[in-house]
C-alpha positions as CSV (number, residue, x, y, z in Angstrom):
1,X,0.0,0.0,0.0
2,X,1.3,3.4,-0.7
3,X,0.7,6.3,1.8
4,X,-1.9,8.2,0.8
5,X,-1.3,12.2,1.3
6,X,-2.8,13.4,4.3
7,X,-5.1,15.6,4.7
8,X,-5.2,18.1,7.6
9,X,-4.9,16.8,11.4
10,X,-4.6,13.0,9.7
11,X,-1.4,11.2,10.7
12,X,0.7,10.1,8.2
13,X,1.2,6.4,8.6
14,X,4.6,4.6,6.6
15,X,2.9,2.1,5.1
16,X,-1.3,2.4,5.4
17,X,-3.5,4.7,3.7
18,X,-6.2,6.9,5.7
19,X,-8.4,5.7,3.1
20,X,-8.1,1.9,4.1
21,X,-8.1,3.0,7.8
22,X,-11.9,4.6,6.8
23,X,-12.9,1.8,4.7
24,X,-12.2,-0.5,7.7
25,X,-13.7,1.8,10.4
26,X,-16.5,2.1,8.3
27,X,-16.7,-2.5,8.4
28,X,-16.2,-2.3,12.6
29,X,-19.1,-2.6,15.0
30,X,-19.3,0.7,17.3
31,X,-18.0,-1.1,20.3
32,X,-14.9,-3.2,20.6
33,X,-15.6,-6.8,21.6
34,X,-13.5,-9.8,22.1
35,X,-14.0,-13.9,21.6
36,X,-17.4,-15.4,22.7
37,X,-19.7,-13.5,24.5
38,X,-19.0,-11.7,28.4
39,X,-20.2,-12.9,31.5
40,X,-23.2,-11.4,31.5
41,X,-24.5,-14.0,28.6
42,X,-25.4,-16.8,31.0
43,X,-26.8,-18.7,28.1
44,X,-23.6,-18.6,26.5
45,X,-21.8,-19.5,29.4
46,X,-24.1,-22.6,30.7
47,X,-24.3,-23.8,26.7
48,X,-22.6,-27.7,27.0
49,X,-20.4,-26.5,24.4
50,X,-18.7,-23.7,25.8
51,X,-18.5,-25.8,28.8
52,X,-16.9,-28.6,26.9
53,X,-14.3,-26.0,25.8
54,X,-13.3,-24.6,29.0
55,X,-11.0,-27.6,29.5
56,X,-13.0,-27.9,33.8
57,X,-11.4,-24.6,34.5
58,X,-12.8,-24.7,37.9
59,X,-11.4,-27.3,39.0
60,X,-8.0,-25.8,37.6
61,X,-8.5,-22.7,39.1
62,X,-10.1,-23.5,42.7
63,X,-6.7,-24.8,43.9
64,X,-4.8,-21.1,43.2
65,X,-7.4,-19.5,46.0
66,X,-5.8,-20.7,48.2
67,X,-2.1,-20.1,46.9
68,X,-0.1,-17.0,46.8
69,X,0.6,-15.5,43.5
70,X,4.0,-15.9,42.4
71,X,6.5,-13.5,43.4
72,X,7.9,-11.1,40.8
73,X,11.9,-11.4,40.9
74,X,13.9,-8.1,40.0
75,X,16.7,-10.8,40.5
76,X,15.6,-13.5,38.3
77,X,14.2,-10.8,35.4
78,X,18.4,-9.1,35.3
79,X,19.7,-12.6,35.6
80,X,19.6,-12.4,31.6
81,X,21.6,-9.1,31.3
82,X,24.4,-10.6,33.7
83,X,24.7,-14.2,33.0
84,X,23.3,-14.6,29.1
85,X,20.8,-17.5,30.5
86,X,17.2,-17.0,29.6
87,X,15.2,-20.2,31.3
88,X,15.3,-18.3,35.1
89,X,13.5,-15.0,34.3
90,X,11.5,-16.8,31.6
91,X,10.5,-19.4,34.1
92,X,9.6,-16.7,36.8
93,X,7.2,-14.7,34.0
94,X,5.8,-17.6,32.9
95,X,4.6,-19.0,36.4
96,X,2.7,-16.0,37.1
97,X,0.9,-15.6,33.4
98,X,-0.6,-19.5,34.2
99,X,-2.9,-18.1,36.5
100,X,-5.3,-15.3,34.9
101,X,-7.0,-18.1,32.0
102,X,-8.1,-20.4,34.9
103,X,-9.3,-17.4,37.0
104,X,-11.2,-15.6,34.3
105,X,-12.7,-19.0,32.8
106,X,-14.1,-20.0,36.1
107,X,-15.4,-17.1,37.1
108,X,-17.6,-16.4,33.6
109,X,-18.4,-20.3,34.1
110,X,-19.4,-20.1,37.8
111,X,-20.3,-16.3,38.2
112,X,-20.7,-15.7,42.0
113,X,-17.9,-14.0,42.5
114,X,-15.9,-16.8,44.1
115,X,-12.7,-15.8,42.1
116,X,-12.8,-12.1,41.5
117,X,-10.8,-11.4,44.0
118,X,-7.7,-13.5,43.1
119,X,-8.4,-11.8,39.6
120,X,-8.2,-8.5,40.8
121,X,-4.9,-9.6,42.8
122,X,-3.3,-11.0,39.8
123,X,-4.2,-7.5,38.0
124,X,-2.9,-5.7,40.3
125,X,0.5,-8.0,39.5
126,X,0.4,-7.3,35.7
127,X,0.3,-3.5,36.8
128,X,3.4,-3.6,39.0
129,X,5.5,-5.8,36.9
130,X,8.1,-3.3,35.9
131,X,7.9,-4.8,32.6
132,X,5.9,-7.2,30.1
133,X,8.7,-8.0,27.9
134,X,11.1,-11.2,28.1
135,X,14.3,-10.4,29.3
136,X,16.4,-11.4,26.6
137,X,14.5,-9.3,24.4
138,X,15.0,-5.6,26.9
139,X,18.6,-5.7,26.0
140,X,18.8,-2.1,27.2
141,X,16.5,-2.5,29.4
142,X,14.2,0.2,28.7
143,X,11.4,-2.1,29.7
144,X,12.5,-2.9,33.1
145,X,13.3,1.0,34.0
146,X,10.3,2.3,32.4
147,X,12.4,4.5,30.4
148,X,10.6,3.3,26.9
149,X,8.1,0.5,26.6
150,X,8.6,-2.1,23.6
151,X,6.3,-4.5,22.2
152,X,7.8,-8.4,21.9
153,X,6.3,-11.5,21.2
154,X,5.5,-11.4,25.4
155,X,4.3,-8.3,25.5
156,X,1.5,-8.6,22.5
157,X,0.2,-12.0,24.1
158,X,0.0,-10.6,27.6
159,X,-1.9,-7.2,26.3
160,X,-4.4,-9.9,24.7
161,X,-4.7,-12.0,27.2
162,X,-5.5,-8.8,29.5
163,X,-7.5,-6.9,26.8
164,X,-9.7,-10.5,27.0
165,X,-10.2,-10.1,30.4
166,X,-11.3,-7.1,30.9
167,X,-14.1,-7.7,28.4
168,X,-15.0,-10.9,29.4
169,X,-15.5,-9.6,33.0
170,X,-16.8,-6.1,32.0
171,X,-17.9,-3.9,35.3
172,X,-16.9,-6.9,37.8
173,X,-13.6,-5.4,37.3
174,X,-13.0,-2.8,39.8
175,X,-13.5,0.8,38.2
176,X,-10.2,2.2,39.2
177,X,-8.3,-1.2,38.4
178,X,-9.8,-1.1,34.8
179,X,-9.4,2.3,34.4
180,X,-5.4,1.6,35.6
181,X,-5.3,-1.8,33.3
182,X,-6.4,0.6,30.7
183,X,-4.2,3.0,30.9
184,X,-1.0,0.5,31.0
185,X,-2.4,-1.4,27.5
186,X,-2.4,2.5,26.7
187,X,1.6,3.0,27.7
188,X,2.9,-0.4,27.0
189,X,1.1,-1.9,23.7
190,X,-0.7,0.5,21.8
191,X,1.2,4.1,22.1
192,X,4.3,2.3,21.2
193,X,3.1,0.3,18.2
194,X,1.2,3.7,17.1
195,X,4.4,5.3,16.6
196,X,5.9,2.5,14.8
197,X,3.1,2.7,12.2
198,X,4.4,5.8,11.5
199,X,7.6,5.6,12.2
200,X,8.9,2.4,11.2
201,X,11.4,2.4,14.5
202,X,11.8,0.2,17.4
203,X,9.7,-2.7,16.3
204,X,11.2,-4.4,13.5
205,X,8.7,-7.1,13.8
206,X,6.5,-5.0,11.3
207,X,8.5,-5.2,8.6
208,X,8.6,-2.9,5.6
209,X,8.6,-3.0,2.0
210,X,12.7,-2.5,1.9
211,X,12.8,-4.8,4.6
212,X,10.6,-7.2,5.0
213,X,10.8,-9.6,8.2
214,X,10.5,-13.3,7.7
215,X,9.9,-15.2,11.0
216,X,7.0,-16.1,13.7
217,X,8.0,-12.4,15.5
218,X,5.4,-10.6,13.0
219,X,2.3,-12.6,13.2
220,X,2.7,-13.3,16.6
221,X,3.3,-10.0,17.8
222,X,0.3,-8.7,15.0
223,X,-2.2,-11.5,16.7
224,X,-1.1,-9.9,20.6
225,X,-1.4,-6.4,19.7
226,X,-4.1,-6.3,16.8
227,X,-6.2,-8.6,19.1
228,X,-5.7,-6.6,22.3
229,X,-6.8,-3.4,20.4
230,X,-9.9,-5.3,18.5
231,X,-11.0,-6.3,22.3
232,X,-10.9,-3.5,24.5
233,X,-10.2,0.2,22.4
234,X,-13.1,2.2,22.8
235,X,-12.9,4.5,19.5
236,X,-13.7,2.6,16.2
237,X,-11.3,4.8,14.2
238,X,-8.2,3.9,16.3
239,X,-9.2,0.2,16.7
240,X,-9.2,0.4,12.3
241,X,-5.9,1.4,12.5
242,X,-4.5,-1.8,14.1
243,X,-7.1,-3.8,12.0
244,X,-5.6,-2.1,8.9
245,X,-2.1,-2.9,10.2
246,X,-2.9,-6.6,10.9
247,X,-4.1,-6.8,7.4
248,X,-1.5,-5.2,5.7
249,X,2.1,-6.0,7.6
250,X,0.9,-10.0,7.8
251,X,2.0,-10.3,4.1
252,X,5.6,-10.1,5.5
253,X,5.0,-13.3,8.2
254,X,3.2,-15.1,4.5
255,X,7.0,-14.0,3.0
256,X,8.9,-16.1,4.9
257,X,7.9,-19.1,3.4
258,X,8.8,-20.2,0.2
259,X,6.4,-20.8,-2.4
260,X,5.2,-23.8,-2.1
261,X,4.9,-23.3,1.6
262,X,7.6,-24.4,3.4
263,X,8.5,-23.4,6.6
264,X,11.9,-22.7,7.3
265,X,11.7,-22.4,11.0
266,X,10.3,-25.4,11.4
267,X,7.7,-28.0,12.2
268,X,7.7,-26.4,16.0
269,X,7.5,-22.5,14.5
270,X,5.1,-23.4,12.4
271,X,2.6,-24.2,15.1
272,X,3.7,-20.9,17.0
273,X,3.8,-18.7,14.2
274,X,1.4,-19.6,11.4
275,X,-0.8,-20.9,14.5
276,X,-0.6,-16.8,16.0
277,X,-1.4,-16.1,12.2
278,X,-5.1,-18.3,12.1
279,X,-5.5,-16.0,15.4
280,X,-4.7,-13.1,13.6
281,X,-6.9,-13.8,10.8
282,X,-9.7,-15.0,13.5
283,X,-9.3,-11.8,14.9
284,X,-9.6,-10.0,11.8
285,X,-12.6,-12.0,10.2
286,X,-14.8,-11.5,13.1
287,X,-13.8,-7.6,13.7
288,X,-15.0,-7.2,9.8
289,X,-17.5,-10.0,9.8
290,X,-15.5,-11.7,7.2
291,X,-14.8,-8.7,4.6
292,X,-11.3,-9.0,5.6
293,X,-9.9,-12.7,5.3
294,X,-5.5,-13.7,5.3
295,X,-6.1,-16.9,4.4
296,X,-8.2,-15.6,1.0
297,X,-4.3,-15.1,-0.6
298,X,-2.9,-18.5,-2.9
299,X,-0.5,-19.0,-1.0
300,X,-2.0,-19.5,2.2
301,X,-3.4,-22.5,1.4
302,X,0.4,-24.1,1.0
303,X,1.7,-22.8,3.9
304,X,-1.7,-24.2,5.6
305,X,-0.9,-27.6,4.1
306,X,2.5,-27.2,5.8
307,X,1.9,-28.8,8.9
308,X,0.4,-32.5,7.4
309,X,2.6,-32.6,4.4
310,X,5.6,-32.7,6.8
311,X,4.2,-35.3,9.2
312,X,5.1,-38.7,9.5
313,X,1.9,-41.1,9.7
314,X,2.5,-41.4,13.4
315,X,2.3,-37.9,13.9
316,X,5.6,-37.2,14.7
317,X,7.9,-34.7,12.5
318,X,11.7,-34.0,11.0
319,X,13.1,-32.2,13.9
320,X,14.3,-29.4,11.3
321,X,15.2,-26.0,12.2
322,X,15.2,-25.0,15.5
323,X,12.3,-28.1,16.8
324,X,12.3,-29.5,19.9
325,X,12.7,-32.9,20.0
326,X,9.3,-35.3,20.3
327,X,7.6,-32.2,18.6
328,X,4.3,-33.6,17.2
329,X,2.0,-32.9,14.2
330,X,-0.5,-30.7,15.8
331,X,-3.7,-31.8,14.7
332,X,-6.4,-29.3,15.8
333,X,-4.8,-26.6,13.7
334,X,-4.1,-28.9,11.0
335,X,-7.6,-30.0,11.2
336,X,-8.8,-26.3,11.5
337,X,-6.9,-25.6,7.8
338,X,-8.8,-28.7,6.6
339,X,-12.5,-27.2,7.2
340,X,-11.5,-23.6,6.3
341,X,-10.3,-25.1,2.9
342,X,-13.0,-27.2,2.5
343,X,-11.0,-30.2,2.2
344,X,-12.5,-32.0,5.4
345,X,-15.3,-31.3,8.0
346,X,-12.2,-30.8,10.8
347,X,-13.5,-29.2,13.9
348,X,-15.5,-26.1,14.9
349,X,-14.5,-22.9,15.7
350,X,-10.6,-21.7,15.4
351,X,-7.6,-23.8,16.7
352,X,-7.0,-23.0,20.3
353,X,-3.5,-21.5,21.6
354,X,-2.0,-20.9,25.2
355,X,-3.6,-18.2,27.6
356,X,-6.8,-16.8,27.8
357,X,-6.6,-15.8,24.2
358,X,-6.2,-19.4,22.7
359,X,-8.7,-20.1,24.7
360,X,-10.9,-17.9,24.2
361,X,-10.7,-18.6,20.4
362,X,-12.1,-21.8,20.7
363,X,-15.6,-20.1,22.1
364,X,-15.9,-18.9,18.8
365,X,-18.8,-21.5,16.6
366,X,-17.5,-20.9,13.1
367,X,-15.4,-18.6,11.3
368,X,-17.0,-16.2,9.2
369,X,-15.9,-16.4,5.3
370,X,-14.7,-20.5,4.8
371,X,-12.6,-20.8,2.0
372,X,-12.9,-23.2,-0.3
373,X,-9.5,-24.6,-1.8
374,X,-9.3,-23.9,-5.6
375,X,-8.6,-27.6,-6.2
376,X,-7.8,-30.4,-4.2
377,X,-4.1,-31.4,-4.0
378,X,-3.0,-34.5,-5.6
379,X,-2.5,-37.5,-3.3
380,X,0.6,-37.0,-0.8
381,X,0.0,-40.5,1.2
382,X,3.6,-41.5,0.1
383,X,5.6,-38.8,0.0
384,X,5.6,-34.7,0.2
385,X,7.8,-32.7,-2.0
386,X,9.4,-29.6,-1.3
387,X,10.9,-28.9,-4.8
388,X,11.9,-25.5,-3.9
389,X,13.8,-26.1,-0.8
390,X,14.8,-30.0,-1.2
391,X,13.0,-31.2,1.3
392,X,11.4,-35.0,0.8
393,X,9.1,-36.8,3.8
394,X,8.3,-40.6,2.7
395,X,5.7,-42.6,4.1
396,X,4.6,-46.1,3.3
397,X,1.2,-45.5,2.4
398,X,-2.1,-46.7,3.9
399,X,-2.5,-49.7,4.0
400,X,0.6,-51.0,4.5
401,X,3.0,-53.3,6.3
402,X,5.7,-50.8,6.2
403,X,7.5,-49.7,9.5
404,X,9.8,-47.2,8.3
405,X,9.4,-43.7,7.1
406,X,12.1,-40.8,6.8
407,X,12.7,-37.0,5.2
408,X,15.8,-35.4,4.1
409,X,16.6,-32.1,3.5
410,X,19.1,-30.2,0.7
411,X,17.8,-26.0,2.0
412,X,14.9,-24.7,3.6
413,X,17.4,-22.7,5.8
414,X,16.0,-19.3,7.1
415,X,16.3,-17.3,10.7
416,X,16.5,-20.5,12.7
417,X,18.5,-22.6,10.4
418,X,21.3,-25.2,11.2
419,X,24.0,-26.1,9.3
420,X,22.8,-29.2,8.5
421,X,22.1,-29.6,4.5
422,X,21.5,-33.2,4.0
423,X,20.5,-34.0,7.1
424,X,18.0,-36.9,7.7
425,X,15.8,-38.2,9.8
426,X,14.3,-42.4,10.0
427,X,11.3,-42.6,11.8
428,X,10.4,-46.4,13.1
429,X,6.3,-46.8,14.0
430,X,5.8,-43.1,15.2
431,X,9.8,-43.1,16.8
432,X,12.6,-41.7,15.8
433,X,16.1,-43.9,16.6
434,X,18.5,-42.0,14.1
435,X,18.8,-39.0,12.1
436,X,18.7,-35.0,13.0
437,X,18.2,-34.5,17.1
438,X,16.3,-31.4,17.2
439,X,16.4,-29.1,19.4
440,X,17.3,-26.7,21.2
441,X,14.7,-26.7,23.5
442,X,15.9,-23.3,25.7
443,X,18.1,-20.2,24.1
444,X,20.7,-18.0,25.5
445,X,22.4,-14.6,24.8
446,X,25.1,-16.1,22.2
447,X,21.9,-18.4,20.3
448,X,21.6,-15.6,17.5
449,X,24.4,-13.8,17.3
450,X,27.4,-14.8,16.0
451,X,28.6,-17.5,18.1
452,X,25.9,-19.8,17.4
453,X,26.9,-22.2,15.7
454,X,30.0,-22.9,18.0
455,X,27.1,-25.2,19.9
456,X,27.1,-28.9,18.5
457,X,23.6,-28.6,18.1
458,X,23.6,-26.3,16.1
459,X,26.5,-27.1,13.7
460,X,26.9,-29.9,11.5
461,X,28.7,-32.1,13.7
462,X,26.0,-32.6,16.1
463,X,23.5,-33.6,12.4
464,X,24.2,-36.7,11.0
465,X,26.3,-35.3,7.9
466,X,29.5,-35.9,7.2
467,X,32.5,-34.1,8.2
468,X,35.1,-33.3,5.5
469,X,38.8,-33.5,5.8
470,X,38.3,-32.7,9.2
471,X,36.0,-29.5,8.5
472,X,31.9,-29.2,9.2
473,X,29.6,-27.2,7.0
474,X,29.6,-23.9,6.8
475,X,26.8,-21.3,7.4
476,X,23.9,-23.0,5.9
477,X,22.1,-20.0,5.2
478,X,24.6,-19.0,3.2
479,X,25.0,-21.7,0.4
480,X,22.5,-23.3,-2.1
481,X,22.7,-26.6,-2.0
482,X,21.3,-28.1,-5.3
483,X,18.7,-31.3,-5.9
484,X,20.6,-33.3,-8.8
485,X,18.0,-35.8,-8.9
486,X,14.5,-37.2,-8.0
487,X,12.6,-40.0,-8.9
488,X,9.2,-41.5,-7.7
489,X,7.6,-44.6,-7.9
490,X,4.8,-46.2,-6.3
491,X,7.2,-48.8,-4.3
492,X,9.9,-46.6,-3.5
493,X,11.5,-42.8,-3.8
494,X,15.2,-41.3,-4.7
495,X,16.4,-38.3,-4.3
496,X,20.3,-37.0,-4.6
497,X,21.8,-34.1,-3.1
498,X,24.5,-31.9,-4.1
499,X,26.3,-31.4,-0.5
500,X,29.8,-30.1,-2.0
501,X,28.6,-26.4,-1.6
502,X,28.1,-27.0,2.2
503,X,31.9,-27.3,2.5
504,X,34.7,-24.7,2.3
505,X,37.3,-27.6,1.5
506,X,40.3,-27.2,-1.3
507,X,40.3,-30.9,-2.2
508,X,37.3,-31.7,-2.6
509,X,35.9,-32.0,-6.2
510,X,32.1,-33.7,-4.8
511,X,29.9,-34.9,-2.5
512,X,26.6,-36.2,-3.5
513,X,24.3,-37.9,-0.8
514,X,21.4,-40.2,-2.3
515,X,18.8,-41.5,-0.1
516,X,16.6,-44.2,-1.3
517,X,13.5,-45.2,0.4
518,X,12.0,-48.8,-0.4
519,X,8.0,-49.4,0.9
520,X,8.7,-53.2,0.4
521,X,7.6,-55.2,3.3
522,X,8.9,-53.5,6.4
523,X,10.9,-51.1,4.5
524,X,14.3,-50.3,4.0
525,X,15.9,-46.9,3.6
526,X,19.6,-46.4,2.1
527,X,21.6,-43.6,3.2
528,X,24.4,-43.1,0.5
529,X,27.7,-40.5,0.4
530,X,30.0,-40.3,-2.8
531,X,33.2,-38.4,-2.4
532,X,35.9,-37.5,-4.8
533,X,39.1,-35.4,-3.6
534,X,41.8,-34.0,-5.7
535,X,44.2,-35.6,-3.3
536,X,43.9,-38.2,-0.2
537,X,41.7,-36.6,2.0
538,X,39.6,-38.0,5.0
539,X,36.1,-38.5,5.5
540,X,33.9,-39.5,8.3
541,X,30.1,-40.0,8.2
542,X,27.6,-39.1,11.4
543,X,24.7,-40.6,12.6
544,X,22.7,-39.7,15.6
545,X,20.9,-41.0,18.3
546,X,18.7,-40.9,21.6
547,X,18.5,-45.1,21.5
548,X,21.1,-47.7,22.9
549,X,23.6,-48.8,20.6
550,X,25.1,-52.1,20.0
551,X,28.0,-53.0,17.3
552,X,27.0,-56.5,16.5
553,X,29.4,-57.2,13.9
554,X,32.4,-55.0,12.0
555,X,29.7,-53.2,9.6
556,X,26.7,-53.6,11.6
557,X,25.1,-51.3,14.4
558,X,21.7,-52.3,16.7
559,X,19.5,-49.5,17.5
560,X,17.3,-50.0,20.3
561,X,14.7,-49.0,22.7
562,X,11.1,-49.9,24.1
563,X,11.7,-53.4,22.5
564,X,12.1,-51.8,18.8
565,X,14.8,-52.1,17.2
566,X,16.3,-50.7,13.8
567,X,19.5,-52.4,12.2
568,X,21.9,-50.1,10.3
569,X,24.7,-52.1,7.9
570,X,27.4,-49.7,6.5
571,X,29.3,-50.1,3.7
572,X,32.4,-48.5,3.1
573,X,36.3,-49.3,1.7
574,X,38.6,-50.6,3.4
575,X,36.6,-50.9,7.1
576,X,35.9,-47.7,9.2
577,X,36.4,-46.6,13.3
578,X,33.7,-45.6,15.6
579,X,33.6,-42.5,18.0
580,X,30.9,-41.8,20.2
581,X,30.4,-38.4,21.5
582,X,27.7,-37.5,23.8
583,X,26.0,-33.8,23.2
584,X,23.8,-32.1,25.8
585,X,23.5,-28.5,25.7
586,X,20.9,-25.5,25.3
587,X,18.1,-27.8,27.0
588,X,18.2,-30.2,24.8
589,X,17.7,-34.3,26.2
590,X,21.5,-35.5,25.7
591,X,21.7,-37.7,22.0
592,X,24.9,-39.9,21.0
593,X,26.9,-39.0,17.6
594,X,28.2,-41.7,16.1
595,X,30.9,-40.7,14.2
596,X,32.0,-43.6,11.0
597,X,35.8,-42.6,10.0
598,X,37.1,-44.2,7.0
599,X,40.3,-46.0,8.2
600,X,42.6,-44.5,5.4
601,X,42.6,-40.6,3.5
602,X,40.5,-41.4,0.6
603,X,40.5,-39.9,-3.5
604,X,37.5,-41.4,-4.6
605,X,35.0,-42.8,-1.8
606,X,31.2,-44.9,-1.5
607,X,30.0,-45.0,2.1
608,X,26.3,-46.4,2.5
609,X,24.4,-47.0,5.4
610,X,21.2,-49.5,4.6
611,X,18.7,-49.2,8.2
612,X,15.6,-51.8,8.4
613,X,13.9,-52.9,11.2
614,X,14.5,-56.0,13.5
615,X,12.7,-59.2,12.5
């Protein structure tokens, strides 16, 4: 959008025109309103349904009556700015936002006042909290001192989650409290992001047409602050100017994946972010009744489809990107893409989230404008392709008596990207005993800057990709890694990666990896490395693992655990050596790397690694 010329007394805005900002004032209801109906509606509230959605917050929240609300910790909040470590003050702020859902729920469930108090208590917290931010994100700490108040990913959930409140409870609120909550959604959340609508300063999260941003940071942060200000701002011209920011900054979050929807930070982001994006375009839908939709844009629909074309068949996912491990396929927002598409009935209402806001989503019966998917996408029950990252996920179909499924990965590298181009991972009925670990599961001060990939985790050694003549990959966000081949067939897949580029080595002249997956019987998946050097050079393979692991013979390694077990035979010339180096760090549960060194400097080299399952 350009910026239109103002007229006199309008405010010129970087990137939204006042004529937008009128058409959507113009689509608003005269007073703000929130998710599902305030407490007031007692036929709302005592409907089966909304009671089947409140996930028995009574008897979650009786049990904090009698508790004291958890301390705030000036101690724990610096801890960050003196030590780098974020779980401490992260841990302490998140303690104290798990009570204000359970509180608020009851209450509009039970309505005799039984709670109110606590509520007003755990207000009267929110107000005193110096600040609303995470630590590691007040690096001047602004926030903490009051100085300047910033919006982060925190900060927009916590202003909805209080802007929800407050409507949902209406006048049972204290007058002065509310007028004081008010105030500090005022000074906090919506002065600040004001000025950055005009501005363009201090929250990159917006993006910009020079500079657009391309991770979970914009539509989470849009969902916090756009919802907050659709809830609980009194003047239908201000509340257009957040809806008309919502609409038109969200096409930065839709940028950061690639075109035929692939997320590059992740099976674990994409829940987080394009989950905070269905609650931005829930909030959104229902502020316009429908006239404004996100997901009525192509692409949508294939970042949408993200989430089940990267699952394995027992709903487990490639640990890619920054993922923590035993991430799952999430299924009510992949179900909730499904009946907003049209492609199955899925479930009513929007796909929940954490806090009072996710919650409070779900009250909602059915999304105003379905869209109906153009055409239905061809059959993906045996594999997904990624053509314009590399990425391949292979299942075994349905029905089948295959055990054994698997993805690989050539790019698909973005803000939280590892150096780990053709990295693989096996999965073995809904398990995972070898390939990438995931992870990490907590960050610190050095986690994005430029010391991150001095963690194993992170780097390729800790991926099961080779290392070459002694040096890992380099900055995988840096290099395009190339697909040299793909074929598909009904009984099995092959696809061959160009891996060379990942490697700042003189010698060496290529380095393909193939992976072939067979759907035969149990399955069998082949893991294969071809390097060529200009002069003897060595070369060691990787594979990782959470499971026990047993050398049964020179070329053959036992994976087990839970009484599964998944054989891998390796082939390579001349015999190899074993190394086992265990990696815990950033959180992360501790994995094994196995590493497979050729015995002699090599010229021209075949290693392959052939898994199966136990008979």
């Amino acid at each position: 959008m350009a910026c239109a010329t103002p007229g006199h007394g309008e405010t010129r805005y970087a990137e939204l025109t006042q004529e937008r900002i009128a058409t959507i004032a113009g689509m608003l209801p005269q007073a703000p309103a929130g998710f599902g109906k305030p407490i007031t509606d007692r036929d709302f509230w005592r409907n089966p349904d909304t009671l089947a959605r409140t996930g028995n917050a009574v008897s979650r929240a009786t049990p904090l009556l009698n508790k004291e609300f958890p301390a705030w910790s000036d101690e724990l909040y610096l801890d960050f700015s003196k030590t780098g470590r974020r779980p401490p003050g992260e841990a302490m702020i998140r303690a104290r936002e798990l009570w204000l859902e359970p509180l608020v729920t009851a209450e509009c469930v039970e309505n005799q006042g039984r709670f109110l108090p606590a509520i007003h208590r755990t207000l009267e917290a929110y107000l005193a909290q110096p600040a609303w931010t995470l630590p590691a994100h007040d690096h001047s700490l602004d926030n903490f001192h009051r100085r300047k108040f910033t919006v982060d990913l925190r900060a927009a959930e916590t202003a909805a989650d209080l802007a929800q409140a407050l409507w949902l409870l209406g006048d049972r609120i204290d007058a002065g409290l509310r007028t004081r909550m008010l105030a500090a959604l005022e000074q906090r959340v919506f002065a600040p992001v004001r000025t950055s609508l005009t501005t363009h300063k201090d929250h990159w999260w917006l993006g910009e047409t020079s500079k657009p941003v391309q991770n979970n940071w914009n539509a989470v942060c849009l969902a916090g602050v756009v919802g907050a200000a659709r809830t609980i701002l009194p003047d239908r011209n201000d509340r257009a100017v957040f809806v008309a920011a919502g609409e038109h900054y969200s096409q930065y979050f839709i940028n950061g994946f690639t075109d035929d929807g692939y997320c590059e930070e992740g099976p674990g982001y994409w829940v987080y972010g394009f989950g905070d994006f269905v609650g931005l375009r829930e909030v959104l839908a229902h502020a316009t009744a429908g006239r404004i939709d996100l997901f009525d844009r192509p692409k949508t629909i294939r970042m949408a489809l993200y989430g089940k074309r990267i699952a394995f068949p027992g709903g487990d996912v490639p640990p890619f990107a920054d993922c923590r491990t035993g991430t799952r396929a999430n299924k009510r927002l992949i179900d909730y893409c499904d009946r907003v598409f049209g492609m199955a009935p899925g479930v009513k209402g929007a796909a929940s989230g954490p806090g009072l806001r996710g919650l409070a989503r779900m009250f909602t019966s059915e999304t105003p404008a379905p869209i109906k998917a153009s055409r239905p996408r061809a059959d993906e029950s045996l594999r997904s392709y990624f053509d314009k990252v590399g990425v391949l996920v292979c299942r075994p179909g349905n029905p089948s008596t295959g055990r054994l499924s698997a993805a690989i990965k050539a790019g698909g590298n973005g803000s939280h990207s590892h150096n780990d181009i053709g990295s693989f991972v096996i999965s073995l009925d809904g398990q995972q005993p070898v390939g990438d670990p995931g992870g990490p599961h907590a960050y610190d001060n050095e986690t994005f800057g430029p010391k991150r990939y001095e963690k194993n985790i992170l780097n390729s050694f800790g991926h099961p990709v080779p290392v070459v003549d002694g040096q890992l990959q380099v900055d995988a966000t840096k290099v395009k890694p190339k697909v040299l081949e793909t074929l598909f067939q009904p009984d099995w897949d092959r696809i061959t990666i160009d891996m060379a580029p990942a490697y700042q080595v003189p010698s060496l002249k290529k380095l393909t990896r193939t992976m072939t997956y067979s759907r035969k019987d149990a399955g069998k998946i082949g893991i294969k490395d071809e390097v060529t050097f200009s002069k003897p050079s060595a070369f060691e393979l990787a594979l990782t693992t959470r499971w026990e692991i047993t050398q049964t013979d020179p070329t053959t390694l036992e994976l087990s655990q839970g009484g599964r077990k998944l054989i891998a035979e390796v082939t390579t010339p001349d015999g190899f050596d074993l190394t086992r180096t265990r990696i815990e760090e950033l959180g992360a549960p501790a994995f094994t790397r196995i590493g497979i060194k050729l015995r002699k400097p090599v010229t021209d080299a075949s290693v392959n690694v052939v898994f199966r399952p136990a008979e």
